[in-house]
N, C-alpha and C positions, 0 to 999 in steps of 0.2 A: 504494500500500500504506500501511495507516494502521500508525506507528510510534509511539512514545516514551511515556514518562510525567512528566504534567504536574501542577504543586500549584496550585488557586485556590480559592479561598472563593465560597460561595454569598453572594448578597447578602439584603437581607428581602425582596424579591418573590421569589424563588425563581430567579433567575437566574445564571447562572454563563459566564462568557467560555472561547470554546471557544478553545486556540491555533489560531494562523494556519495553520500546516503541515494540522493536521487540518479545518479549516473547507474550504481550498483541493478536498483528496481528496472532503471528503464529499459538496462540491456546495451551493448555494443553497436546498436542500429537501432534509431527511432525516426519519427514521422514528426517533423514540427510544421506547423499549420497556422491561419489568421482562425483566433479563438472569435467569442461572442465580448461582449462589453469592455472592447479593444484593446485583447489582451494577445497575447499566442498562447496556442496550445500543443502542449511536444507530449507525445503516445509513444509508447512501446509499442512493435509490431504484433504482439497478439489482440493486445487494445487497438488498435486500428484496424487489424482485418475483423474483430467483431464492430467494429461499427462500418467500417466497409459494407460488411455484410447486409448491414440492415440498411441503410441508406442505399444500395443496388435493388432491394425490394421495395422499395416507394414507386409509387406511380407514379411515372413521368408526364405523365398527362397531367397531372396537375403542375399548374406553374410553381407554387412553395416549395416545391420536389426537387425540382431541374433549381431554379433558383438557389436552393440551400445547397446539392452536391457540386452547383459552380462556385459556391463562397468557398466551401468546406474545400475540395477537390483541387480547387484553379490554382489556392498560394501554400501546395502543399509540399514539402521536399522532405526526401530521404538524410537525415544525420547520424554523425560520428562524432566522438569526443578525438580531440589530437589529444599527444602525449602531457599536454597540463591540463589536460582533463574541461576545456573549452570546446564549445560548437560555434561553428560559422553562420550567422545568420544571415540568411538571402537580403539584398536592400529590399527588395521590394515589402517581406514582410517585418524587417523593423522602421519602413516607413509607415506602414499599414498601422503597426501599435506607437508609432511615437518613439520608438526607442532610439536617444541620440547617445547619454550616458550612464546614470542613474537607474538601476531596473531592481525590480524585486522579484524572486523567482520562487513558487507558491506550491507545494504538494497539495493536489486537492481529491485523492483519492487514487483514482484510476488515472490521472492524467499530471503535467507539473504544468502552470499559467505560466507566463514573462509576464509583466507590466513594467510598464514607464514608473519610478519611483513616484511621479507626482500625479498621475493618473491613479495608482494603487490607492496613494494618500484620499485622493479626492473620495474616489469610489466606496473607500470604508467610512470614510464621514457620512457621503451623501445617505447609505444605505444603515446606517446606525438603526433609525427606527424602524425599519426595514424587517432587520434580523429579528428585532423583538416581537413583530406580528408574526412573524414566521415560525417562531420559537413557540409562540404558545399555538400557533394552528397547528405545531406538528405534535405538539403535544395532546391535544386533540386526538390526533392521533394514531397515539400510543407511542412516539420517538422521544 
């Protein structure tokens, strides 16, 4: 299970060192991708052929479908850690999340986020009371 959050800086090639804990989980080959609420999202490749799988079963006939496997699909690439334990982030998608220095890199179960340091900041303020309705609808229940 991918846990914690972590603070590093991007360097000028676009590189950024993954922690150990998370490198370990994700395996010697992952999928990093444009996440949702302008983050990246970087999968192990079993996590990614299971959602592979299921986003190939959507109906393409509906617009939502084709729309979301060309978000998901379009800003996707295969990664590697080099020997200090850094991935190469494509420009395209650390322009996609903002990522110029500053990131914070987030275990959120099955998947690790990148964020912009100040986009992360924003997003947990913005969402503060957010969690709290969530916390008790999921308590509801029964979580």
């Amino acid at each position: 299970m991918l846990l914690g959050e972590y603070e590093h800086n991007i360097d000028s090639k676009g590189r950024v060192a993954l922690p150990v804990k998370l490198r370990e989980d994700l395996g010697t080959s992952f999928i990093i991708t444009k996440g949702l609420d302008g983050c990246l999202s970087v999968y192990a490749l079993e996590q990614w052929h299971l959602l592979e799988s299921k986003l190939a079963s959507l109906p393409m006939s509906r617009k939502t479908a084709r729309d979301y496997t060309r978000f998901f699909f379009g800003g996707a690439s295969e990664c590697e850690c080099d020997k200090q334990g850094r991935i190469s982030i494509p420009a395209t998608l650390r322009k996609y999340a903002g990522l110029e220095k500053e990131t914070v890199i987030v275990g959120v179960g099955n998947r690790v986020e990148i964020w912009d340091a100040a986009k992360w900041s924003a997003y947990n303020e913005a969402n503060a009371e957010t969690v709290e309705k969530l916390s008790e609808e999921l308590a509801d229940l029964g979580i």
